[in-house]
SEFI-152298 format. One record per residue (C-alpha): x, y, z; residue number from 0. Coordinates in steps of 0.1 Angstrom, whole numbers. Layout:
BEGIN
+-------+-------+-------+-----+
!     x !     y !     z ! seq !
+-------+-------+-------+-----+
!     X !     Y !     Z ! NUM !
...
+-------+-------+-------+-----+
REM end
This chain:
BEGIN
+-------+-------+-------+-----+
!     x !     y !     z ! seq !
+-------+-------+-------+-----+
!  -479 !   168 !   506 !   0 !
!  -448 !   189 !   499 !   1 !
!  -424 !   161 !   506 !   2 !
!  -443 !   138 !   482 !   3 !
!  -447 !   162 !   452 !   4 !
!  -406 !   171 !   457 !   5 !
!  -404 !   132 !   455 !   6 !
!  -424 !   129 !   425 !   7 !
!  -408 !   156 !   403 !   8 !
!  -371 !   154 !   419 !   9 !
!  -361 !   123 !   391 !  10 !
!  -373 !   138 !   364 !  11 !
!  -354 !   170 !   369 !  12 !
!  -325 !   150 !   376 !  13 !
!  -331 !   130 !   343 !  14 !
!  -335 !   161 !   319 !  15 !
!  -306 !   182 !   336 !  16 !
!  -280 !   150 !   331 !  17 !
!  -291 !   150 !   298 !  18 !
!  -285 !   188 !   293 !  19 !
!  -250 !   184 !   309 !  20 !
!  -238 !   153 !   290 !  21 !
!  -255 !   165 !   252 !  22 !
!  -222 !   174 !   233 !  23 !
!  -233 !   211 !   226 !  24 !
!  -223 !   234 !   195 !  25 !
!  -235 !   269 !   199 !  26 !
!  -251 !   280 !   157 !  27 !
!  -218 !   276 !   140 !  28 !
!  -211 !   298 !   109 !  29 !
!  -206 !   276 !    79 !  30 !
!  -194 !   289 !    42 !  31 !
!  -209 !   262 !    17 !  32 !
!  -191 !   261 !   -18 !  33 !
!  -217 !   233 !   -37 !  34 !
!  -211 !   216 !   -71 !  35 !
!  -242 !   223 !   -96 !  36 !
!  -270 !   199 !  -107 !  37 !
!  -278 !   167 !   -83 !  38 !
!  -247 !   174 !   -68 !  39 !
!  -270 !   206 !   -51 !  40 !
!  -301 !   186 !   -51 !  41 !
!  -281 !   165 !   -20 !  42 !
!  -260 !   192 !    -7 !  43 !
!  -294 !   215 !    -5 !  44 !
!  -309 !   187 !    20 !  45 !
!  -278 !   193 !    44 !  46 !
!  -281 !   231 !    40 !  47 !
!  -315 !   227 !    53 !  48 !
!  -312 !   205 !    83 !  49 !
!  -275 !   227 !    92 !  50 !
!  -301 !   259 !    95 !  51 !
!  -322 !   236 !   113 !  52 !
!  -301 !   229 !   139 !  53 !
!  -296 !   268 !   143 !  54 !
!  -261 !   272 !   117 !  55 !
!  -259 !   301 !    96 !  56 !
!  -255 !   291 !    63 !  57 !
!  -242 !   314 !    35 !  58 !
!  -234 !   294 !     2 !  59 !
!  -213 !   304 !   -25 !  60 !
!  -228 !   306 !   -61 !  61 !
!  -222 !   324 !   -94 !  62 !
!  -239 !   345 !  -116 !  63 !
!  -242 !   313 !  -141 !  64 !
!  -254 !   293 !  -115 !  65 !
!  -281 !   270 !  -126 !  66 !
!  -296 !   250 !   -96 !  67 !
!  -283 !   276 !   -68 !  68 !
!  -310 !   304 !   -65 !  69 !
!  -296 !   339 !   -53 !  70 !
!  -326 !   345 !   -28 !  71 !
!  -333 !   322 !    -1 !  72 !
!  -349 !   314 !    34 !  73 !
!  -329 !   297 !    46 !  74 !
!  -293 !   305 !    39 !  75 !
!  -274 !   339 !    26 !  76 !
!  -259 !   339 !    -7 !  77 !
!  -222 !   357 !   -22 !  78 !
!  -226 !   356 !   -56 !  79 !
!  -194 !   359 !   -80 !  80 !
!  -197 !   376 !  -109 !  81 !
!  -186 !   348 !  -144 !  82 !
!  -187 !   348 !  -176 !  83 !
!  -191 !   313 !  -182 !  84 !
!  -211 !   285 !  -165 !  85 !
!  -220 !   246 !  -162 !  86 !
!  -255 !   243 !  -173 !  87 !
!  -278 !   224 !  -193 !  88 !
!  -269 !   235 !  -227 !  89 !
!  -232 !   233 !  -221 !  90 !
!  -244 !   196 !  -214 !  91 !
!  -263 !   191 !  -246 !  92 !
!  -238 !   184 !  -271 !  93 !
!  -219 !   163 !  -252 !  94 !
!  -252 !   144 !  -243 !  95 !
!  -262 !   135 !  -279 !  96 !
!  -229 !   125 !  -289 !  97 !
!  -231 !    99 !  -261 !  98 !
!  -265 !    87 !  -272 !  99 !
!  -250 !    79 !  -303 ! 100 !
!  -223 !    57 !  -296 ! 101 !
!  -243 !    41 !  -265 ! 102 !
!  -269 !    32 !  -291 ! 103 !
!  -240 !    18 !  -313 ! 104 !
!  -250 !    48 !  -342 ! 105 !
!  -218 !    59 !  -342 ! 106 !
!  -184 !    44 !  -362 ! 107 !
!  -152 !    32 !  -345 ! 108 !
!  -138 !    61 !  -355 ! 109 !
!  -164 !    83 !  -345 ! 110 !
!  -162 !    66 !  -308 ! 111 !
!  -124 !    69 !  -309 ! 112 !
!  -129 !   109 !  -314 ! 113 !
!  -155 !   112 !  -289 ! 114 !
!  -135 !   100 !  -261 ! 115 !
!  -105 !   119 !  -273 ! 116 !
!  -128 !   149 !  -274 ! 117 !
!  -143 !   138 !  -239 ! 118 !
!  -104 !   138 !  -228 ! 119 !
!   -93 !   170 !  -245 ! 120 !
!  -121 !   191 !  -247 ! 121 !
!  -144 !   183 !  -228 ! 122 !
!  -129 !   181 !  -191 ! 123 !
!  -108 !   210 !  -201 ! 124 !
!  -140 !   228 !  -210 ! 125 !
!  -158 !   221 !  -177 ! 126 !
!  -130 !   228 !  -156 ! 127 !
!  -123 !   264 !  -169 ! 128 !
!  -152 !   281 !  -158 ! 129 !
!  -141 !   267 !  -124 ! 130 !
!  -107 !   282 !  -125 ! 131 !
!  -124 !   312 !  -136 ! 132 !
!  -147 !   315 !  -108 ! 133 !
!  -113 !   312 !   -83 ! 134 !
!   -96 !   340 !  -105 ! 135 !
!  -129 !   361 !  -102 ! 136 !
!  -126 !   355 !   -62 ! 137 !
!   -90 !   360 !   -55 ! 138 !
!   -81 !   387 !   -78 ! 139 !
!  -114 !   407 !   -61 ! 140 !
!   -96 !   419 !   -28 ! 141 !
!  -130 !   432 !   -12 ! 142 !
!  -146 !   398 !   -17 ! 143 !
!  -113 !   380 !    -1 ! 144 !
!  -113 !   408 !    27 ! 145 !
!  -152 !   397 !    35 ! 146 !
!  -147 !   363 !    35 ! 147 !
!  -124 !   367 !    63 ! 148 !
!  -142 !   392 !    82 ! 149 !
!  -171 !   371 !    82 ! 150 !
!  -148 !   345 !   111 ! 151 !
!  -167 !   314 !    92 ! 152 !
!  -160 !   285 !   115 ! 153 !
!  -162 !   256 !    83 ! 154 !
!  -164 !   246 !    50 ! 155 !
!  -187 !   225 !    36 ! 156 !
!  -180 !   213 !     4 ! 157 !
!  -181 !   188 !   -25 ! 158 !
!  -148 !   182 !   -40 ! 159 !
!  -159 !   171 !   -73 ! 160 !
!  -147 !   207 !   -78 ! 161 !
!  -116 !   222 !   -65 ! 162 !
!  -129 !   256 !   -58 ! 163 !
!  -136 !   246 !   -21 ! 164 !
!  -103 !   231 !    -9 ! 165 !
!   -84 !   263 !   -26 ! 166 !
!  -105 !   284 !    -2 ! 167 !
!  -108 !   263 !    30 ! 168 !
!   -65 !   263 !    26 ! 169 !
!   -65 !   304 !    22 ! 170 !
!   -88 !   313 !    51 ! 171 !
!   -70 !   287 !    72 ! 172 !
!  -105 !   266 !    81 ! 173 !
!  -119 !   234 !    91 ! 174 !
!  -125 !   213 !    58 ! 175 !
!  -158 !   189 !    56 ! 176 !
!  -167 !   172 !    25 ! 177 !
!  -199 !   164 !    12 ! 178 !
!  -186 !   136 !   -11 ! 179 !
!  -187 !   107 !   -38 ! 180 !
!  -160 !   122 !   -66 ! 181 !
!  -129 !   142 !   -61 ! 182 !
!  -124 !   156 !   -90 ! 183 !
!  -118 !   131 !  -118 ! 184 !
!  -125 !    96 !   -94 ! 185 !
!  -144 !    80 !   -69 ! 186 !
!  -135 !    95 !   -35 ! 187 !
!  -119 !    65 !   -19 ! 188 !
!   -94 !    61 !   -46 ! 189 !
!   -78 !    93 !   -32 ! 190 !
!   -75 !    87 !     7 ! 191 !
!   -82 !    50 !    12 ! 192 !
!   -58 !    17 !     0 ! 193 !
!   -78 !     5 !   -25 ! 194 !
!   -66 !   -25 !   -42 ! 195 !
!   -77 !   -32 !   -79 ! 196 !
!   -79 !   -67 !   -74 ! 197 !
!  -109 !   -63 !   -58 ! 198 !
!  -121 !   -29 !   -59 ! 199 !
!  -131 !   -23 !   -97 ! 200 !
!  -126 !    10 !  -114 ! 201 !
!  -156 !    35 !  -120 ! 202 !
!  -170 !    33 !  -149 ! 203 !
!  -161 !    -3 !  -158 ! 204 !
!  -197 !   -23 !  -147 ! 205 !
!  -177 !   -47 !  -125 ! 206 !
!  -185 !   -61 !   -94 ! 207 !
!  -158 !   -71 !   -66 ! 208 !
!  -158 !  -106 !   -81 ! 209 !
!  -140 !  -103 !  -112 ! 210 !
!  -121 !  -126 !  -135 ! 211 !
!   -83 !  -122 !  -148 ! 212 !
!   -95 !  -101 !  -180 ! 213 !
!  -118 !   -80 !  -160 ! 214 !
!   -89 !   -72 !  -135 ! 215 !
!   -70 !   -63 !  -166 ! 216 !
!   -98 !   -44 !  -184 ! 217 !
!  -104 !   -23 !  -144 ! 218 !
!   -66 !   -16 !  -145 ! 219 !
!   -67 !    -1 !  -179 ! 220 !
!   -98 !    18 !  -165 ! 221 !
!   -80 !    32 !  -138 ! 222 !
!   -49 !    43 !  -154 ! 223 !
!   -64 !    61 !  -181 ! 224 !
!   -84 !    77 !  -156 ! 225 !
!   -51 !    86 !  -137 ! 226 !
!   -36 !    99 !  -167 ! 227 !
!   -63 !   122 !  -176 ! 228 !
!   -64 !   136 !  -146 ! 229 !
!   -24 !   140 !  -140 ! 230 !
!   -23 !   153 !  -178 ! 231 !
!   -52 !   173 !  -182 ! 232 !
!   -74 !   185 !  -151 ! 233 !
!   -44 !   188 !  -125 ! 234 !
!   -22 !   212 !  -142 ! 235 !
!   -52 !   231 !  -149 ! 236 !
!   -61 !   231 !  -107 ! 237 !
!   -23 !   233 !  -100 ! 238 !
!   -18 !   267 !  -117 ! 239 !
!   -44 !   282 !   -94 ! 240 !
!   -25 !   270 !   -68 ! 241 !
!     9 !   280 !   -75 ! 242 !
!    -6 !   312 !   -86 ! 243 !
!   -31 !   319 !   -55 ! 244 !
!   -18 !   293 !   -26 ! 245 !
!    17 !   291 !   -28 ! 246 !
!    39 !   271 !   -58 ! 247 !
!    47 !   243 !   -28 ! 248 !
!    13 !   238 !   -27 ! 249 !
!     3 !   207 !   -43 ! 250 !
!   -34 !   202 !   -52 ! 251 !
!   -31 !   163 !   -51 ! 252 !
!   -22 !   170 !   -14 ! 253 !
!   -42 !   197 !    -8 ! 254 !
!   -74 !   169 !   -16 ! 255 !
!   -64 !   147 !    10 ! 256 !
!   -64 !   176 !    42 ! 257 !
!  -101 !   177 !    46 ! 258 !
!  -109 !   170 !    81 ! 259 !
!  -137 !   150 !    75 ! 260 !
!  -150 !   131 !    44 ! 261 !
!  -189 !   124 !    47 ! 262 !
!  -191 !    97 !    19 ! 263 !
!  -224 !    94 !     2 ! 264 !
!  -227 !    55 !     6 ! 265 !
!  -228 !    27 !    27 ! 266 !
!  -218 !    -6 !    27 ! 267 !
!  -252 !   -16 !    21 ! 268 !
!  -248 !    -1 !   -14 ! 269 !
!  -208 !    -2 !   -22 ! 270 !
!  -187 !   -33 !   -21 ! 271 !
!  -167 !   -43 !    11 ! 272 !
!  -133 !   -22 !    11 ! 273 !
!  -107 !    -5 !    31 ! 274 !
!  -116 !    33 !    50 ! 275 !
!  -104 !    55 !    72 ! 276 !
!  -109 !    69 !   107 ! 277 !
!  -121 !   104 !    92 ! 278 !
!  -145 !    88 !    64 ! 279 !
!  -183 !    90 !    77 ! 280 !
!  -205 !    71 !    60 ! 281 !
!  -240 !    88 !    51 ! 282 !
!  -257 !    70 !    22 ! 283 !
!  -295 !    75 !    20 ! 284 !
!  -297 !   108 !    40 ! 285 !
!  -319 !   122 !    15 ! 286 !
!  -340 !    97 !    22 ! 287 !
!  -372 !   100 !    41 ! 288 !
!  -403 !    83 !    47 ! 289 !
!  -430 !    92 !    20 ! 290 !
!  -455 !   121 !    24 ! 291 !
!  -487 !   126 !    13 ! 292 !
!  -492 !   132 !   -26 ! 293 !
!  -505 !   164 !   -42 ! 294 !
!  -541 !   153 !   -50 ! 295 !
!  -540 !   155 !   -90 ! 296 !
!  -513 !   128 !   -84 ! 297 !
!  -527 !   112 !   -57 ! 298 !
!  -558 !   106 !   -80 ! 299 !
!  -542 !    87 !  -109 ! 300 !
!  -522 !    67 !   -84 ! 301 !
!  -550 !    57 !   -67 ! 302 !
!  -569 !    52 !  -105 ! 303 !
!  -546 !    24 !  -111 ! 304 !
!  -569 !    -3 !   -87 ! 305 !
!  -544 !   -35 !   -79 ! 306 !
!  -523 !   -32 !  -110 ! 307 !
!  -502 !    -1 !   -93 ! 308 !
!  -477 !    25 !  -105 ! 309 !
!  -443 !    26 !  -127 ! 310 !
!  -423 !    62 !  -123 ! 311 !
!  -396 !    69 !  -146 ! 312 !
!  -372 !    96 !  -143 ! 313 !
!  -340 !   102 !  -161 ! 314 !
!  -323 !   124 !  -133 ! 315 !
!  -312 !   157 !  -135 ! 316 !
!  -295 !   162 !  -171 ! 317 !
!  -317 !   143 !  -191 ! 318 !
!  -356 !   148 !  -194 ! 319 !
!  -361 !   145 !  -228 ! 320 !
!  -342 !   116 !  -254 ! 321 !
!  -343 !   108 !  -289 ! 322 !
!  -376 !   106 !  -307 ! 323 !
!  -373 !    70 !  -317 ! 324 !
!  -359 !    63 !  -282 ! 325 !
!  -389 !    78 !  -265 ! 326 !
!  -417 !    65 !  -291 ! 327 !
!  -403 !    29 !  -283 ! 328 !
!  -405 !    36 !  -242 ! 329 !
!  -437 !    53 !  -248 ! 330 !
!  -450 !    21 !  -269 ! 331 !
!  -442 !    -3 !  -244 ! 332 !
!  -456 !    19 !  -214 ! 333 !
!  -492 !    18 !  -230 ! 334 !
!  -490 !   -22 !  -236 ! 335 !
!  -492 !   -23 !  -196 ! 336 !
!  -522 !   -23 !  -171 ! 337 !
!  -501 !    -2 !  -146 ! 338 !
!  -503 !    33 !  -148 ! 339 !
!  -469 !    51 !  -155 ! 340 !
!  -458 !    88 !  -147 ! 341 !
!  -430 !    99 !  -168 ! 342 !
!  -406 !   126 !  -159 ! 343 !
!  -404 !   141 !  -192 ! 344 !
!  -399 !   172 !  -216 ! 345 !
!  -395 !   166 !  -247 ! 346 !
!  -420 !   161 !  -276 ! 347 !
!  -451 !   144 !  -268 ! 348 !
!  -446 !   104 !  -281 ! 349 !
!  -470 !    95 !  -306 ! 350 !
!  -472 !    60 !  -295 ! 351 !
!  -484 !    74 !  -261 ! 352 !
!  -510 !    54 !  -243 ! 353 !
!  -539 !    69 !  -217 ! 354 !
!  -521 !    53 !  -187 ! 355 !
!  -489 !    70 !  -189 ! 356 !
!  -488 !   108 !  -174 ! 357 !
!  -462 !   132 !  -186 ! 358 !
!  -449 !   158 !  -158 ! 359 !
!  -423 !   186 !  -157 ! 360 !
!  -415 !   176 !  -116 ! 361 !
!  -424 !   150 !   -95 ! 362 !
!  -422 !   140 !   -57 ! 363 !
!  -398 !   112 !   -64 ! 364 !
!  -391 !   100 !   -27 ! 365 !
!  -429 !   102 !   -20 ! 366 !
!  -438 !    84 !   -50 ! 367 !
!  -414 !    57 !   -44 ! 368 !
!  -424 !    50 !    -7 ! 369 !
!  -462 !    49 !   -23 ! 370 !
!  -475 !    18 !   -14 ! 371 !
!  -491 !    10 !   -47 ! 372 !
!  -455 !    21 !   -69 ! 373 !
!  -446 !   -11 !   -79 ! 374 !
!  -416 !    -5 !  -102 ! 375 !
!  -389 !    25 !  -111 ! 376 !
!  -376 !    29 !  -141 ! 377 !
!  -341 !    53 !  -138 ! 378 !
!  -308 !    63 !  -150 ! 379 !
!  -290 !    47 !  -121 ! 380 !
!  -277 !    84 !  -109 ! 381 !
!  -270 !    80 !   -71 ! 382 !
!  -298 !    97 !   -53 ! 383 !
!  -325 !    77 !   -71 ! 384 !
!  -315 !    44 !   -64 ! 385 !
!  -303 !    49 !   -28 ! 386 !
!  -341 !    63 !   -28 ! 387 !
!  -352 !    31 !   -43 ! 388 !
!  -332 !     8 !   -20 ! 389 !
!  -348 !    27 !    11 ! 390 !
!  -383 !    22 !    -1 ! 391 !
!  -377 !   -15 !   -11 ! 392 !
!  -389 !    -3 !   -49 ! 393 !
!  -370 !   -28 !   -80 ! 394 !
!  -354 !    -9 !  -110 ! 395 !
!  -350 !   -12 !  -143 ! 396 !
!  -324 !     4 !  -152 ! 397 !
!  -310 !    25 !  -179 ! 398 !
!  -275 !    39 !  -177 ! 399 !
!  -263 !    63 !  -196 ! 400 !
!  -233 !    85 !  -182 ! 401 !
!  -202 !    78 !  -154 ! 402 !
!  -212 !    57 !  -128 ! 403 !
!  -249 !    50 !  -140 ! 404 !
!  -240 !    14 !  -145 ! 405 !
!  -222 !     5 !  -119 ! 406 !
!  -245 !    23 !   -93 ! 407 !
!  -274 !     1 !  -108 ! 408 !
!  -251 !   -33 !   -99 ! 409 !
!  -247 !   -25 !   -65 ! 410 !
!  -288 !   -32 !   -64 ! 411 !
!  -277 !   -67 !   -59 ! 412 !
!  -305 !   -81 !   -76 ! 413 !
!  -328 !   -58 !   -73 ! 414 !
!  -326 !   -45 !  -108 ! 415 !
!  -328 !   -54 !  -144 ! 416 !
!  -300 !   -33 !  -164 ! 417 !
!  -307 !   -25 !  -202 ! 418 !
!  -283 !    -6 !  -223 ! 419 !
!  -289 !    24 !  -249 ! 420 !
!  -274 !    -3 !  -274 ! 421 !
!  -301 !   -30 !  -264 ! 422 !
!  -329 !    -7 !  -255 ! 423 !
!  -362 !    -9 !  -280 ! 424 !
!  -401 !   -12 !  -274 ! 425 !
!  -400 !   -55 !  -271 ! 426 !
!  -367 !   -57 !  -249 ! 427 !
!  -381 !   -24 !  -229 ! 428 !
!  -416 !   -41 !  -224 ! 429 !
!  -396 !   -75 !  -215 ! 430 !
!  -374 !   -61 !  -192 ! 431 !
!  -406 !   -42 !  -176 ! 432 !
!  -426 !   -73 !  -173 ! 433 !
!  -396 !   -96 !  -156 ! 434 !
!  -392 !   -70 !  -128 ! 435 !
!  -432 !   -67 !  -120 ! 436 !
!  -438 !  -107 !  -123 ! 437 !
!  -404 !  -120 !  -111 ! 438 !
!  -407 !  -119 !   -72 ! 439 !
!  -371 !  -122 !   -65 ! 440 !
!  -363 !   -85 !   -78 ! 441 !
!  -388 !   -74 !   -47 ! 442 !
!  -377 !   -94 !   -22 ! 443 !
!  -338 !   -83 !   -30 ! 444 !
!  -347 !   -48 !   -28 ! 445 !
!  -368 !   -50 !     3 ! 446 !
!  -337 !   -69 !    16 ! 447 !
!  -315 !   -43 !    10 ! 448 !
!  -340 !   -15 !    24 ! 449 !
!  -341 !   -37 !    61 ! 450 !
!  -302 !   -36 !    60 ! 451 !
!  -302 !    -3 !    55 ! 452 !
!  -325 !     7 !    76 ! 453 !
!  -312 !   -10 !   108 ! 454 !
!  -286 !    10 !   119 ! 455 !
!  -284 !    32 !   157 ! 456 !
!  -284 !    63 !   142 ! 457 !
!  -302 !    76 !   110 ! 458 !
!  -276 !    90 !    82 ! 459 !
!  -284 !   129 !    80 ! 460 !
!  -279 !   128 !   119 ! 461 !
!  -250 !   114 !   119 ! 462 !
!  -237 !   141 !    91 ! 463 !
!  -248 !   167 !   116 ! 464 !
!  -232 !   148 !   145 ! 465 !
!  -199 !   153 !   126 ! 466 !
!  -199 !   187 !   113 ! 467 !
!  -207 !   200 !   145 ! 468 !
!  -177 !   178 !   160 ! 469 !
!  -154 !   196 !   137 ! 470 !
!  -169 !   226 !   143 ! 471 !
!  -164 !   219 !   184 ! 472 !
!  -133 !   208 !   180 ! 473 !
!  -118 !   233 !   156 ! 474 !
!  -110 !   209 !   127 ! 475 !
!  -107 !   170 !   132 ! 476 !
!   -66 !   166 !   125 ! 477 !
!   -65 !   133 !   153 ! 478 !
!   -86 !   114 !   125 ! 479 !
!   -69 !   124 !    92 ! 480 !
!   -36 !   107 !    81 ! 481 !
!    -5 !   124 !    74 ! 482 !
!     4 !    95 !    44 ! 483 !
!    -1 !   122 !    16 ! 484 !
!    31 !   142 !    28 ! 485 !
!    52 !   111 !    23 ! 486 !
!    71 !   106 !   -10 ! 487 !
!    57 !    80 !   -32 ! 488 !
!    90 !    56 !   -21 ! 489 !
!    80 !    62 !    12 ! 490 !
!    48 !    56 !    12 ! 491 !
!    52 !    21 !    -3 ! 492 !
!    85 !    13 !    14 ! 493 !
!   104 !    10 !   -12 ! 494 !
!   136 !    28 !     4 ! 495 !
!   127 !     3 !    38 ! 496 !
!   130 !   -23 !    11 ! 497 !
!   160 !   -16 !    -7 ! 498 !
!   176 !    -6 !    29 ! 499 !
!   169 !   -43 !    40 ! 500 !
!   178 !   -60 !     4 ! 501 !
!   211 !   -36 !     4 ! 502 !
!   219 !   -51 !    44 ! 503 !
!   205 !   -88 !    34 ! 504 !
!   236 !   -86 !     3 ! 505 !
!   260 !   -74 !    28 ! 506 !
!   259 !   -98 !    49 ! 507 !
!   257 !  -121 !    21 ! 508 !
!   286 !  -108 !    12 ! 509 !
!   304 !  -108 !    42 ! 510 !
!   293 !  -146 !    50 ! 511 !
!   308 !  -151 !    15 ! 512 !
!   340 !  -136 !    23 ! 513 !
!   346 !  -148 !    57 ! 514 !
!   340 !  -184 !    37 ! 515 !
!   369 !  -178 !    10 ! 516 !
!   394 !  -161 !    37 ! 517 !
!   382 !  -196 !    55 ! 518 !
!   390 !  -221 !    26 ! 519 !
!   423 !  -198 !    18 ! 520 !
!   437 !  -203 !    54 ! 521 !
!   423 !  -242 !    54 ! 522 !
!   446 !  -240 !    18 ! 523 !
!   477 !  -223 !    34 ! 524 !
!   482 !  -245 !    60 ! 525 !
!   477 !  -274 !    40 ! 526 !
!   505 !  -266 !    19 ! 527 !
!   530 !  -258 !    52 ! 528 !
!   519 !  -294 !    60 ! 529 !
!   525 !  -308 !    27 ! 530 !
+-------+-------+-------+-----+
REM end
């Protein structure tokens, strides 16, 4: 009896204490987190979570005009900096309602000339300064530097849309991971990956990878102007940090490119086909998850809509309220529908609103989209929403309004239906609305895309953890990341190979050519003794 009951419980043993040796392991690592406000957090907050899940302290970095990042929390510690200034909604505002405006073709060509000349000048400048404050705050404060390197923090996790992270992660000498879509002023790939414009169009531009000869032109212009602003305005603003808190041969161009590890927030499911690299891992859709169950209120008036379904609409982050015509013309063409509609939305109540459209501060967005009876989203194209989207198999309608809006909303491959501020009424709204409920092919595209992204070995927010904790293992990741960005620009492109091999290719040009004229002169010489 013995012998058969050490038979029977002898494999498994065996089986769980492979597995225990094999399993890479990473004892709870102590990460320093140094987030980007707004939906930049909203994403970033999901990996904080599932890092304290997997037994991480967490302590994120935050200022006193922080607007998303709460002091308190459960799970992770906080060091607050003390500013003076801060990136929050009403530093947004302005900026927001001039946009409207020209979008909605309100504005003159000279007022649209000085709005992107203020956008260039003003604006960036504007936003970056608190930023550079917040570094001054932190460097000149030689307690809180003394801290942060007492604390032995074994990573940083950051997003490098600001600069604030990379200054730090070069000071206290650390592993680099970046939670990232923008660095800075462009689209993260732009800065470490070959990325040719012939196929790759710029941000901002609405192209796809298929473009014709004036849309090449009109991408190039695109991204040199968007090289300019940043080499004119936003770097000299980063590099003075630098030279003032690193070291002056510190360049903050090359300083973006030493992150060990870039977890990109797309996939090729969602962005075109183009070249990577070894340390890019690609995560798009992590904060995505299969719905759960509905608060009941909201569970109620879903259900209340019998076989007609739901439309959500949520303008992201930034904007929950719009113009009052604007929003009296959505409102309008919401109650012409049998659907029900729930609105993400602040502002005045619409007069033109029907009895099938619900008005809410907050809603469970990811739950409401992988509701079976949601039939359609109406959004801003911001990332998060429509990667939710394409993992529930939900069509869009879309309307952009700001940076990559538009071109986000194009990489639905058919699965949306873009209208513009400049197009956008109560009949084109209500048209647009009806195409995407009636037409079947917007479904079917989306639910395409959500099988594609779904089949994959390993789901996305695991394999971010995967990789953070492989840096973390491995103390840093330098096997992956190239060493190109220490080359000089003629380097880089071969241009001194080239003029090396042109320079050898005309001297021996040369040489042919003389050994040909002493040739014809001695063939000349004796000649003439003949003669």
């Amino acid at each position: 009896m013995l012998i058969r009951f050490t038979q029977s419980i002898l494999p498994p043993l065996l089986l769980l204490t492979t597995l225990f040796l094999t399993a890479p392991v990473c004892h709870g690592g102590k990460i320093l987190v140094v987030p980007v406000e707004g939906s930049h957090w909203v994403n970033m907050d999901i990996l904080v979570r599932a890092l304290q899940s997997q037994g991480h302290s967490i302590t994120v970095l935050r200022t006193t005009k922080s607007w998303y990042i709460k002091e308190e929390s459960s799970y992770y510690n906080s060091l607050t900096v003390t500013v003076s200034e801060g990136i929050d909604k009403e530093f947004l505002k302005p900026i927001q309602q001039k946009v409207f405006a020209m979008e909605r073709g309100k504005s003159s060509t000279i007022d649209v000339i000085q709005l992107q000349f203020e956008l260039l000048t003003t604006f960036m400048p504007k936003a970056i300064k608190p930023l550079c404050e917040l570094v001054e705050a932190m460097f000149e404060d030689q307690a809180f530097m003394r801290r942060l390197n007492e604390s032995q923090f074994d990573l940083i996790l950051t997003d490098p849309a600001w600069g604030v992270g990379i200054m730090l992660a070069y000071h206290l000498q650390l592993p680099l991971v970046y939670n990232v879509r923008w660095v800075v002023t462009m689209e993260g790939h732009l800065t470490l990956a070959p990325s040719p414009l012939s196929y790759i169009p710029a941000t901002g531009t609405g192209l796809t990878d298929k473009m014709t000869f004036s849309q090449r032109v009109k991408s190039m212009f695109v991204h040199l102007l968007a090289k300019l602003q940043h080499r004119m305005l936003l770097k000299p603003l980063y590099q003075a940090m630098c030279d003032k808190y690193l070291s002056p041969k510190v360049d903050f161009d090359d300083l973006l490119q030493t992150a060990d590890l870039w977890l990109m927030r797309v996939d090729f499911v969602f962005e075109f086909p183009r070249p990577t690299m070894p340390n890019v891992v690609y995560m798009g859709g992590f904060q995505c998850k299969p719905a759960k169950p509905l608060p009941q209120d909201l569970e109620d008036f879903v259900q209340s809509s019998d076989e007609h379904g739901v439309i959500i609409m949520s303008l992201g982050t930034f904007v929950s309220e719009l113009p009052s015509d604007l929003a009296e013309d959505i409102a309008g063409a919401f109650a012409e529908l049998p659907q029900k509609v729930i609105w993400r939305y602040t502002g005045d109540r619409p007069s033109t609103l029907g009895n099938n459209t619900l008005l809410v501060d907050w809603m469970p967005q990811n739950d409401l989209l992988g509701h079976p009876k949601t039939k359609l989203f109406v959004a801003h194209g911001g990332t998060n929403g429509v990667q939710e989207a394409l993992y529930h198999g939900v069509p869009v309608v879309g309307i952009p309004l700001f940076f990559d809006q538009h071109d986000n909303l194009l990489r639905l491959r058919g699965g949306a239906q873009i209208i513009t501020l400049a197009m956008l009424n109560k009949d084109s709204f209500l048209q647009a609305l009806q195409e995407v409920l009636h037409v079947p092919s917007y479904r079917e595209n989306m639910q395409r895309l959500s099988r594609l992204h779904r089949d994959q070995p390993m789901e996305p927010l695991d394999r971010a953890l995967f990789w953070i904790e492989f840096v973390m293992r491995h103390k840093g990741a330098a096997h992956l990341r190239t060493e190109s960005y220490k080359m000089p620009w003629y380097s880089y492109h071969s241009v001194d190979v080239m003029m090396f091999l042109l320079a050898v290719l005309v001297l021996m040009l040369l040489i042919i050519f003389a050994l040909i004229r002493c040739s014809l002169r001695l063939c000349g010489k004796s000649k003439s003794k003949k003669d």
